[in-house]
ZADO-1210 file (C-alpha; in nm, 4 decimals, padded with zeros to 6 digits):
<atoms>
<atom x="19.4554" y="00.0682" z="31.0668" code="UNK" pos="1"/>
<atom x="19.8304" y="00.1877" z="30.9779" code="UNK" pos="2"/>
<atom x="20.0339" y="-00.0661" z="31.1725" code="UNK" pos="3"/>
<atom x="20.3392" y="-00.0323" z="30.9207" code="UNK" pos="4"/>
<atom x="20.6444" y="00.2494" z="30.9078" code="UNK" pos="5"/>
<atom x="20.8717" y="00.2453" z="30.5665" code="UNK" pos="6"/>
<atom x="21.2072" y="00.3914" z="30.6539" code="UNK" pos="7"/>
<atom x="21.4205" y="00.4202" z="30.3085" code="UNK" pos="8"/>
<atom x="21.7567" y="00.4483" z="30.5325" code="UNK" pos="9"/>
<atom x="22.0364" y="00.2882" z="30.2242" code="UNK" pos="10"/>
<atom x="22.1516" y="00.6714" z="30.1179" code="UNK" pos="11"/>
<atom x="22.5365" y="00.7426" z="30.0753" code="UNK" pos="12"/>
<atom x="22.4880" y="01.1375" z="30.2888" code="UNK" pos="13"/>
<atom x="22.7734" y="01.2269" z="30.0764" code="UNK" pos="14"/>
<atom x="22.6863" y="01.6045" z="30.2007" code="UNK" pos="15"/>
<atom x="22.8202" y="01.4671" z="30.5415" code="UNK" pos="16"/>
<atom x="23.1508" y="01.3219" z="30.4628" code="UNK" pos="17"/>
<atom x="23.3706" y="01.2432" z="30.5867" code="UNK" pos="18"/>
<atom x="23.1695" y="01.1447" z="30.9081" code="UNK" pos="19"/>
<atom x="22.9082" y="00.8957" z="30.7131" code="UNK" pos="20"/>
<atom x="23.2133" y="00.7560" z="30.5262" code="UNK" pos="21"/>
<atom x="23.1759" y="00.4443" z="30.7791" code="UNK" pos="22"/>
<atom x="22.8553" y="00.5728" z="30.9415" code="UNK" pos="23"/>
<atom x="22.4694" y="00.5897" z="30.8662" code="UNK" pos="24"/>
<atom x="22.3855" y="00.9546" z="30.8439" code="UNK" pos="25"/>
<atom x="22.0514" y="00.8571" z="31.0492" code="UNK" pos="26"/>
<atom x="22.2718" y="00.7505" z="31.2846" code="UNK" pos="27"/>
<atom x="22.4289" y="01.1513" z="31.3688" code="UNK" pos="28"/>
<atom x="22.2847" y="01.2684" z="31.6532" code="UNK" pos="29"/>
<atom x="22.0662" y="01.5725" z="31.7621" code="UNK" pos="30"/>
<atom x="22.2039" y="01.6078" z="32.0789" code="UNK" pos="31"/>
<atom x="22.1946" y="01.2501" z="32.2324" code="UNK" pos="32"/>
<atom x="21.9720" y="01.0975" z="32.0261" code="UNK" pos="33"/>
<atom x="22.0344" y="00.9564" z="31.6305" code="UNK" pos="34"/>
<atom x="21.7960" y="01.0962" z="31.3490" code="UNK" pos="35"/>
<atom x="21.6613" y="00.7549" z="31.3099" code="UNK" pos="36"/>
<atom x="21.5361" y="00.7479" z="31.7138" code="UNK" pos="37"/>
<atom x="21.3416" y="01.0531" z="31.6350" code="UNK" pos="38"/>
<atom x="21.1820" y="00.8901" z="31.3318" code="UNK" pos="39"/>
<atom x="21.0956" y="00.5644" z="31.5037" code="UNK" pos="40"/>
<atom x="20.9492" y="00.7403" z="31.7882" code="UNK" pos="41"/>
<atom x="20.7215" y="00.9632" z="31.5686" code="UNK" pos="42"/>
<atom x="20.5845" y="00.6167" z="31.3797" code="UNK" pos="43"/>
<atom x="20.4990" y="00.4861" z="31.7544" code="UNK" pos="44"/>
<atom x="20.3495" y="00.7575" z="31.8351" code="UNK" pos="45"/>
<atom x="20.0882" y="00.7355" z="31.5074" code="UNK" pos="46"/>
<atom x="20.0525" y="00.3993" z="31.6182" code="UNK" pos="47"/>
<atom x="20.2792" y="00.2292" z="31.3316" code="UNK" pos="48"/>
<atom x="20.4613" y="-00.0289" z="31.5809" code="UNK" pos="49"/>
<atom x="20.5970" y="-00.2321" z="31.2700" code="UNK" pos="50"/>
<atom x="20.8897" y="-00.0670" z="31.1663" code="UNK" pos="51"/>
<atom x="21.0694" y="-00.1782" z="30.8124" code="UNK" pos="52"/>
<atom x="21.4240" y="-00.0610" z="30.6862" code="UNK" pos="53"/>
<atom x="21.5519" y="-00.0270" z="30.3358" code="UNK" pos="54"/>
<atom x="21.9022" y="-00.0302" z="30.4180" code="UNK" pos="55"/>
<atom x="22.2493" y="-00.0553" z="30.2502" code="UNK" pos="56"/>
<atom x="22.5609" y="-00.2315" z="30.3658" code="UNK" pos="57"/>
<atom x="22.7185" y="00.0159" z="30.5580" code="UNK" pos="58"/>
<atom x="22.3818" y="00.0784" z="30.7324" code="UNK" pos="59"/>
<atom x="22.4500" y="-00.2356" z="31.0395" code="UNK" pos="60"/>
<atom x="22.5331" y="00.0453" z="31.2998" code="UNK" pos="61"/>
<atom x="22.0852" y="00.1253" z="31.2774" code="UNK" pos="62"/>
<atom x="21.9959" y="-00.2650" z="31.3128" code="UNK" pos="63"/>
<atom x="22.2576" y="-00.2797" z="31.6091" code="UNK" pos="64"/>
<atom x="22.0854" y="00.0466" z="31.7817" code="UNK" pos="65"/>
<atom x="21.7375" y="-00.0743" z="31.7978" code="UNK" pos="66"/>
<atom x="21.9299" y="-00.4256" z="31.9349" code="UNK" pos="67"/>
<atom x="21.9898" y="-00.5471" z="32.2905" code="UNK" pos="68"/>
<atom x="22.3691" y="-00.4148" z="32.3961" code="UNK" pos="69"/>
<atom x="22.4431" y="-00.6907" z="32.6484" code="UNK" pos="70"/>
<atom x="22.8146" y="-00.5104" z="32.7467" code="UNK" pos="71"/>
<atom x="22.7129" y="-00.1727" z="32.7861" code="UNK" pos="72"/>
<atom x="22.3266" y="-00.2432" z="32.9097" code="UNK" pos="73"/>
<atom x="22.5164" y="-00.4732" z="33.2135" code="UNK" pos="74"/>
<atom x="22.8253" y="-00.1735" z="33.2635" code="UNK" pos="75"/>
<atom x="22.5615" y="00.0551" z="33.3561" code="UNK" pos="76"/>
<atom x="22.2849" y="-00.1305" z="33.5689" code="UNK" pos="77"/>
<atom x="22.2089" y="00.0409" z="33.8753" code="UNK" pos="78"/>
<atom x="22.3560" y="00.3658" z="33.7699" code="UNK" pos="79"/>
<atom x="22.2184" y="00.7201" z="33.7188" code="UNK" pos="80"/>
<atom x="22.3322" y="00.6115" z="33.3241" code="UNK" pos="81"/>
<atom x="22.0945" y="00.3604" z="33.3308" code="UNK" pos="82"/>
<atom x="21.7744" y="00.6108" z="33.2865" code="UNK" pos="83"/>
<atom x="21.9080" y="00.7169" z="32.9101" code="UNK" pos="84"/>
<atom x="21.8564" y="00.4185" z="32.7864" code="UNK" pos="85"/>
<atom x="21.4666" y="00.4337" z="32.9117" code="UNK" pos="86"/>
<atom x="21.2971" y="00.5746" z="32.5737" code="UNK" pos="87"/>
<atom x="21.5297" y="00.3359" z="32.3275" code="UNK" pos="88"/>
<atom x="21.4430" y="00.0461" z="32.5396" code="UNK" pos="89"/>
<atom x="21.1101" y="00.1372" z="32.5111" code="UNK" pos="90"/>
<atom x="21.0698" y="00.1403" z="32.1358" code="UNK" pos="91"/>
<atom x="21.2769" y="-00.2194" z="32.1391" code="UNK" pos="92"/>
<atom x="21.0167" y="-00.4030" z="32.3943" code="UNK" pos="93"/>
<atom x="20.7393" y="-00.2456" z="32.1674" code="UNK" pos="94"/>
<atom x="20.8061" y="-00.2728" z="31.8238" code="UNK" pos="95"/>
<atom x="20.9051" y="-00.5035" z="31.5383" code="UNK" pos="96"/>
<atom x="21.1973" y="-00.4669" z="31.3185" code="UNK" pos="97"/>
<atom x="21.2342" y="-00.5733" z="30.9657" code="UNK" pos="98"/>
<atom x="21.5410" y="-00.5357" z="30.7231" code="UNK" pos="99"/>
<atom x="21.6294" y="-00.5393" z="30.4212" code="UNK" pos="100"/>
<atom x="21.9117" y="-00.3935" z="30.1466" code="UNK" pos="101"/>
<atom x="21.8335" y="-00.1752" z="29.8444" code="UNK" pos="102"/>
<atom x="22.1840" y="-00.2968" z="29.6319" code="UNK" pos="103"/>
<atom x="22.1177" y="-00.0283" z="29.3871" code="UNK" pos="104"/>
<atom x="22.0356" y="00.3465" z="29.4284" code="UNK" pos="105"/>
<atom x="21.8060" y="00.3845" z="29.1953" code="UNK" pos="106"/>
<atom x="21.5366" y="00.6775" z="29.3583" code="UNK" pos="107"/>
<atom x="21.3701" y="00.7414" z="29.6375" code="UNK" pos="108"/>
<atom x="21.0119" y="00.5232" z="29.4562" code="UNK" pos="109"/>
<atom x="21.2793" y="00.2109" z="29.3833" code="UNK" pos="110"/>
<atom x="21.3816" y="00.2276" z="29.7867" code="UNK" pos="111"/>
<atom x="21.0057" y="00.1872" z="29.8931" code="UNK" pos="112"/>
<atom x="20.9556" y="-00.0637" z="29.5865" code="UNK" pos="113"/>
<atom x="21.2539" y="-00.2824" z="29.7627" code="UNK" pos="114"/>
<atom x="21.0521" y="-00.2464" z="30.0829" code="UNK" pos="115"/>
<atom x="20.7342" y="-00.3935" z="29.9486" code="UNK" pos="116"/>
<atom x="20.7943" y="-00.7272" z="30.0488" code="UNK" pos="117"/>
<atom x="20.7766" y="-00.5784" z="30.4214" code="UNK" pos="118"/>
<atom x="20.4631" y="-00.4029" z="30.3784" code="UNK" pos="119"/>
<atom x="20.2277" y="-00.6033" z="30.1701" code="UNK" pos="120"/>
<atom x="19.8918" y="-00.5189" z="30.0659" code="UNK" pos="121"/>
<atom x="19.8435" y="-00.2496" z="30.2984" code="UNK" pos="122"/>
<atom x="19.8289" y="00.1232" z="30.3655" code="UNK" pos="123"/>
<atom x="20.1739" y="00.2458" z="30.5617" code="UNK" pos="124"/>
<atom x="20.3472" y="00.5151" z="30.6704" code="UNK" pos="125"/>
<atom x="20.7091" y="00.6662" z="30.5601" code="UNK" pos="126"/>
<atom x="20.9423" y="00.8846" z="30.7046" code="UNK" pos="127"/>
<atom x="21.2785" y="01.0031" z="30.6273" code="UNK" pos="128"/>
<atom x="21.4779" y="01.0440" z="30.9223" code="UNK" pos="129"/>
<atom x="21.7179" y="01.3301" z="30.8018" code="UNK" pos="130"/>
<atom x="21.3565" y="01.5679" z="30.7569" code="UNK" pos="131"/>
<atom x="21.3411" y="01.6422" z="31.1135" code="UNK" pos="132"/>
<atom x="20.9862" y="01.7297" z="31.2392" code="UNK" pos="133"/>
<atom x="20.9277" y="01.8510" z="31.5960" code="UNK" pos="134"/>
<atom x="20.5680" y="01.9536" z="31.7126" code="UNK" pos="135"/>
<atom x="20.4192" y="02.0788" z="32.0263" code="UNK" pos="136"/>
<atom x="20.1426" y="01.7798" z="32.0568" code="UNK" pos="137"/>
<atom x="20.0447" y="01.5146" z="31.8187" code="UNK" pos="138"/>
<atom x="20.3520" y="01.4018" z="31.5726" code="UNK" pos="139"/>
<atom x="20.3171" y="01.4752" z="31.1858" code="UNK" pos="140"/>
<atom x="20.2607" y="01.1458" z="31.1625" code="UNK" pos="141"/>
<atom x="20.0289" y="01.1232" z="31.3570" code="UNK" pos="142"/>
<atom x="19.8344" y="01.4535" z="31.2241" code="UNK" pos="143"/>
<atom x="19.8771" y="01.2458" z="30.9025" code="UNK" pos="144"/>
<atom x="19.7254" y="00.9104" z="31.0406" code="UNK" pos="145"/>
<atom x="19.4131" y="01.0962" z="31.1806" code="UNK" pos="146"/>
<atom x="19.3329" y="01.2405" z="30.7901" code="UNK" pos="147"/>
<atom x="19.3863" y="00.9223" z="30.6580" code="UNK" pos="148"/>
<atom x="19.1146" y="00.7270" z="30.8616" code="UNK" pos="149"/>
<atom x="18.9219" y="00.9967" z="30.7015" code="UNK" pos="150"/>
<atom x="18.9558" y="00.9848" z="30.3689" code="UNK" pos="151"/>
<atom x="19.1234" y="00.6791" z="30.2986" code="UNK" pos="152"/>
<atom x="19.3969" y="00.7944" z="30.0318" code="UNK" pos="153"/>
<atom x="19.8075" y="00.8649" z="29.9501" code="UNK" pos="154"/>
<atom x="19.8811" y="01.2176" z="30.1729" code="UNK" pos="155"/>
<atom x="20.1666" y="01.3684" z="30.1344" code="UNK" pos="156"/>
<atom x="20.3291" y="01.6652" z="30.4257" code="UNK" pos="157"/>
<atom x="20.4178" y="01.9869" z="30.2627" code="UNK" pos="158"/>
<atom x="20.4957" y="02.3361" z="30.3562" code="UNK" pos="159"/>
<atom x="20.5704" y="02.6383" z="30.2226" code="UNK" pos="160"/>
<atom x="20.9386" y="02.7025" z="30.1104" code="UNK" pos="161"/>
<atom x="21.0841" y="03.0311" z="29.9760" code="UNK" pos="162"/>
<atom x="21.0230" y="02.9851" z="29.5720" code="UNK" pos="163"/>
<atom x="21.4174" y="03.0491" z="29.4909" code="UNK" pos="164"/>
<atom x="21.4182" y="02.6900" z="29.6774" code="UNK" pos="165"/>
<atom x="21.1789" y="02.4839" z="29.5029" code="UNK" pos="166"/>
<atom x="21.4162" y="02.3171" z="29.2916" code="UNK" pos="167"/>
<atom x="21.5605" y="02.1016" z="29.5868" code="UNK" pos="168"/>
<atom x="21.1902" y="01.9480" z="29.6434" code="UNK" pos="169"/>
<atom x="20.8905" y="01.7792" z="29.4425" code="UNK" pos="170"/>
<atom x="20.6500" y="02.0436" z="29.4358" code="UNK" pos="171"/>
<atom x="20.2602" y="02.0224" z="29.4317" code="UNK" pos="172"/>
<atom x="19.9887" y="02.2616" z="29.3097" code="UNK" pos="173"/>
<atom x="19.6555" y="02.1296" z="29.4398" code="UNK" pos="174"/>
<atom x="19.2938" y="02.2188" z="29.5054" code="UNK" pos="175"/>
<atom x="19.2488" y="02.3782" z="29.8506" code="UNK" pos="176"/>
<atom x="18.9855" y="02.1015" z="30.0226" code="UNK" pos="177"/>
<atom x="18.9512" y="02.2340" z="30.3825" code="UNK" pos="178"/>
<atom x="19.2205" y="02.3900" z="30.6359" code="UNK" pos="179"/>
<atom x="19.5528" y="02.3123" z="30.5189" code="UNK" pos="180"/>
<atom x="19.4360" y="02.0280" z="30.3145" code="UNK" pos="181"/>
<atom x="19.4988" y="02.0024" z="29.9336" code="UNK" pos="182"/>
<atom x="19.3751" y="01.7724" z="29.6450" code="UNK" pos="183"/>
<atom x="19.7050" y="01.7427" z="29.4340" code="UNK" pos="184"/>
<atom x="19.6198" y="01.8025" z="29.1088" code="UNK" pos="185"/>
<atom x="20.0119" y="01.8504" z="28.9819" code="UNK" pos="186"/>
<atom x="20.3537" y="01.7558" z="29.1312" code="UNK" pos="187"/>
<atom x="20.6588" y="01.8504" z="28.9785" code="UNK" pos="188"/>
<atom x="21.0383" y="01.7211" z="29.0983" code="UNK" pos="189"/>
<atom x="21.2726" y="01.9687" z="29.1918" code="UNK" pos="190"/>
<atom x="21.1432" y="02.2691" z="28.9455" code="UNK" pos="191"/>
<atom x="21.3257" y="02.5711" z="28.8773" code="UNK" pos="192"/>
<atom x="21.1695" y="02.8336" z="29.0244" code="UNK" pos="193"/>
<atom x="21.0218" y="02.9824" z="28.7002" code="UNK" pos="194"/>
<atom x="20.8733" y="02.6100" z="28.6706" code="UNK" pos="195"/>
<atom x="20.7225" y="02.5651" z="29.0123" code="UNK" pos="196"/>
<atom x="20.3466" y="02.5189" z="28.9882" code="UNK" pos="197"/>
<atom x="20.3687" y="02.6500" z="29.3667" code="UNK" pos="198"/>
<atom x="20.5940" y="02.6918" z="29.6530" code="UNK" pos="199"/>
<atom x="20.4245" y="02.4312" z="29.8784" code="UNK" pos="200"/>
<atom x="20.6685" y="02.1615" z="29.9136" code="UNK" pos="201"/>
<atom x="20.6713" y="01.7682" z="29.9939" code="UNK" pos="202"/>
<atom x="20.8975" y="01.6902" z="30.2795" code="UNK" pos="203"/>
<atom x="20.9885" y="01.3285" z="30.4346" code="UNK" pos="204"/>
<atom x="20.6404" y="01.2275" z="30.5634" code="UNK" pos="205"/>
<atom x="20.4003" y="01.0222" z="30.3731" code="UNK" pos="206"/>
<atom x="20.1294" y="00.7555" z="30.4255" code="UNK" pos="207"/>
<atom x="20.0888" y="00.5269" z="30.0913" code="UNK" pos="208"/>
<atom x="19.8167" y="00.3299" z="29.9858" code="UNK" pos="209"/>
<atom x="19.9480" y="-00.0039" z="29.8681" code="UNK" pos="210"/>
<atom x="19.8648" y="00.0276" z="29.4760" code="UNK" pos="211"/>
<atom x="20.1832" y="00.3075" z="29.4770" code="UNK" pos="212"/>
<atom x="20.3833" y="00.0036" z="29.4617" code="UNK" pos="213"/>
<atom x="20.2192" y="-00.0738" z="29.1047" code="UNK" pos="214"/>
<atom x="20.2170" y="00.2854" z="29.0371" code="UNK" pos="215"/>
<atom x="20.6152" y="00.2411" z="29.0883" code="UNK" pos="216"/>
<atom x="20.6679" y="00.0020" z="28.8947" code="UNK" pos="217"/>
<atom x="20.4928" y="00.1164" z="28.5946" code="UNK" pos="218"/>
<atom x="20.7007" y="00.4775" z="28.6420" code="UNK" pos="219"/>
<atom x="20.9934" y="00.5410" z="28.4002" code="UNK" pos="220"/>
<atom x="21.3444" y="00.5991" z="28.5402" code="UNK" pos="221"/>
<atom x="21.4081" y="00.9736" z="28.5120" code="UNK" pos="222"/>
<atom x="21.7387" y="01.1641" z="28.5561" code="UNK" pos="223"/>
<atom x="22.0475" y="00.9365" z="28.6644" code="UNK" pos="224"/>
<atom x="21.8246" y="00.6442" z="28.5995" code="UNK" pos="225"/>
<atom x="21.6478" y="00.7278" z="28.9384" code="UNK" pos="226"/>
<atom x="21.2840" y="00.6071" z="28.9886" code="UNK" pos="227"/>
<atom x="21.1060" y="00.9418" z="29.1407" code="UNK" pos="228"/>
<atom x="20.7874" y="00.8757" z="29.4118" code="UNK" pos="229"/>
<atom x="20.6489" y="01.2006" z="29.2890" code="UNK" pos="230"/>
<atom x="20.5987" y="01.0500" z="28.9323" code="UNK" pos="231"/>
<atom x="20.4221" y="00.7273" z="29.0423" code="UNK" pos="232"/>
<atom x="20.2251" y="00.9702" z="29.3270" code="UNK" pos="233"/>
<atom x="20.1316" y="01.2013" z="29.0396" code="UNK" pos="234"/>
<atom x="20.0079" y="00.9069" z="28.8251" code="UNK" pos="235"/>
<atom x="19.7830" y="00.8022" z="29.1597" code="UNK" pos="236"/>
<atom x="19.6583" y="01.1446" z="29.1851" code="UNK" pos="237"/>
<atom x="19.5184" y="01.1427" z="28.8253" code="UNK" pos="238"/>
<atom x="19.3500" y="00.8005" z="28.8698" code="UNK" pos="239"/>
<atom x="19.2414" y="00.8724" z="29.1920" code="UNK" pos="240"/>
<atom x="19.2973" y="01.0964" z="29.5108" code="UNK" pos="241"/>
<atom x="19.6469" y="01.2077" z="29.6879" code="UNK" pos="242"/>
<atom x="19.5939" y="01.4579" z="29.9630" code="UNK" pos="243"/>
<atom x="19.8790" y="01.7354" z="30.0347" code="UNK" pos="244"/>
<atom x="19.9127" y="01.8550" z="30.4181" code="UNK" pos="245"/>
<atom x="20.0141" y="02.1465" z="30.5693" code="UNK" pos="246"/>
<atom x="20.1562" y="01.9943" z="30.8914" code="UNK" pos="247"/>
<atom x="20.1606" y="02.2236" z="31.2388" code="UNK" pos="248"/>
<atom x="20.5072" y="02.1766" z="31.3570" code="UNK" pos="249"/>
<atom x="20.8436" y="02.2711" z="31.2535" code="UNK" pos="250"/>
<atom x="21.1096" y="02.0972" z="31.0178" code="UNK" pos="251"/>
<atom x="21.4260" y="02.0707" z="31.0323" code="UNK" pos="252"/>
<atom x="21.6402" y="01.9779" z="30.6753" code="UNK" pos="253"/>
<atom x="21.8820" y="01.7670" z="30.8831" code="UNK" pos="254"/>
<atom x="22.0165" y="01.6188" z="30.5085" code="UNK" pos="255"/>
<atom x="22.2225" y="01.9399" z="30.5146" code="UNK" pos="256"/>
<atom x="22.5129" y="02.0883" z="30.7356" code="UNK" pos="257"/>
<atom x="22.2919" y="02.4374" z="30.7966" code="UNK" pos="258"/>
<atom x="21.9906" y="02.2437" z="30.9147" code="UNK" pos="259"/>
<atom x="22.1452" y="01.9757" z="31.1297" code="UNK" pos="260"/>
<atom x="22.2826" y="02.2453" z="31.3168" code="UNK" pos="261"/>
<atom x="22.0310" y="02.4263" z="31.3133" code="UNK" pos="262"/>
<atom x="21.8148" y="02.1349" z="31.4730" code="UNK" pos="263"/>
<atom x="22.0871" y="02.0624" z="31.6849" code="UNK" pos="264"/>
<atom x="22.1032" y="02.4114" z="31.8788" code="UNK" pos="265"/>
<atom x="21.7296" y="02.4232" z="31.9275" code="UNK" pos="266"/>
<atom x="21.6611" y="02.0714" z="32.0599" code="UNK" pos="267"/>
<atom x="21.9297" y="02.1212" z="32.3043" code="UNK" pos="268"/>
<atom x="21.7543" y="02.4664" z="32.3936" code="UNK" pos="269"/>
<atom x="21.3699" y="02.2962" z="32.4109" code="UNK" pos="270"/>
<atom x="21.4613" y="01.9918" z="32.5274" code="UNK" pos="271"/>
<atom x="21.7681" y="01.9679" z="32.7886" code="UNK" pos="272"/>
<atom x="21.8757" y="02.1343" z="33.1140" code="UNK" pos="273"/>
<atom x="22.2154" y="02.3512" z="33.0487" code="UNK" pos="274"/>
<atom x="22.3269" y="02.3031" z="33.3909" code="UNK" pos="275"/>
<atom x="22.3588" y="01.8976" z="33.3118" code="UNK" pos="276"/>
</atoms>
């Protein structure tokens, strides 16, 4: 049913620099694997083997990783080396790999309006790699994917955020529906806190019925001249349904130095031996 995964990947991560001055920020890695790996894998793992980029021109270095390496991939045949390369080759034998380049940065709703020719007139999925989300079973997206079979409509992942911090993220209020599941009935972009409807927060996961894209196109540039998702998501809501999720897992803001470290020190705790 979702087959596609929207990655909005042309963002400058001036909060990084100088390291992304000549390098994709989804390319910095939690431990030995890129931000965009993580992302990708997540998608496969909600069944979304389709992947499609929004990129920018200094962006190559993420078509080149999910590419064949002929030079390294033949230096290291037969080796020990050889089994890191297991999980990347996996998601290149498996999946399909579209591109294209957002000239303009105009918003986080103009990036997934570029990537419309890629998706079509279907429901899909989007993630944005620097919202790191680690879970004990099933993926976010894939929590996500299950609720959407269900009910058919735009679902957002939120979760709760201290309110002195809800103007760094759209903010819902909503009508509790069942465990952790909300009918959005307001969203708000980056509110002060004496604004905020709520303190339950949209992070980087989404699955999007294909009207948003009219819904995006029919939104008025905001502050900057940037096109805002939450506008044309609020717009659905009123005409329709948008669900808001309260994922089980834990997320990691890897858009900013505190989290990426923070991400950083527990994967390598959780997920690697500290005698290697």
């Amino acid at each position: 049913m979702l087959k596609k995964c929207l990655y909005p990947v042309a963002g400058y991560g001036t909060r990084f620099l100088p390291a992304t001055k000549s390098m994709a920020k989804e390319m910095l890695p939690i431990v030995d694997k890129p931000l965009i790996q993580y992302a990708v894998k997540e998608a496969m793992d909600a069944g979304m083997y389709q992947q499609a980029f929004v990129t920018g021109r200094t962006k190559r270095s993420i078509e080149d990783h999910f590419d064949i390496s002929y030079e390294l991939e033949n230096e290291i045949r037969g080796s020990g080396k050889e089994d890191r390369l297991a999980e990347i080759r996996s998601i290149r034998d498996n999946c399909v790999f579209t591109y294209t380049r957002q000239t303009e940065m105009k918003g986080l709703g103009h990036a997934i309006l570029t990537g419309e020719p890629m998706i079509g007139d279907e429901p899909f999925g989007v993630i944005l790699a620097d919202d790191l989300c680690i879970t004990e079973e099933d993926s976010v997206m894939k929590q996500m994917a299950g609720l959407y079979k269900q009910f058919r409509c735009s679902i957002v992942a939120i979760e709760e955020v201290p309110a002195e911090e809800t103007y760094k993220y759209g903010v819902i209020a909503g009508e509790q529906f069942q465990d952790n599941l909300f009918k959005v009935l307001d969203m708000v972009e980056k509110p002060a806190p004496q604004d905020a409807p709520s303190n339950m927060a949209i992070i980087g996961r989404y699955i999007l019925t294909p009207d948003i894209f009219d819904y995006i196109r029919n939104t008025k540039p905001g502050t900057n001249g940037e096109i805002q998702l939450t506008d044309a998501l609020l717009a659905q809501a009123k005409n329709g349904c948008v669900m808001a999720y309260k994922f089980s897992g834990r997320r990691f803001d890897c858009g900013s130095l505190h989290g990426y470290v923070e991400a950083t020190n527990y994967c390598y705790e959780k997920f690697h031996d500290p005698s290697e």
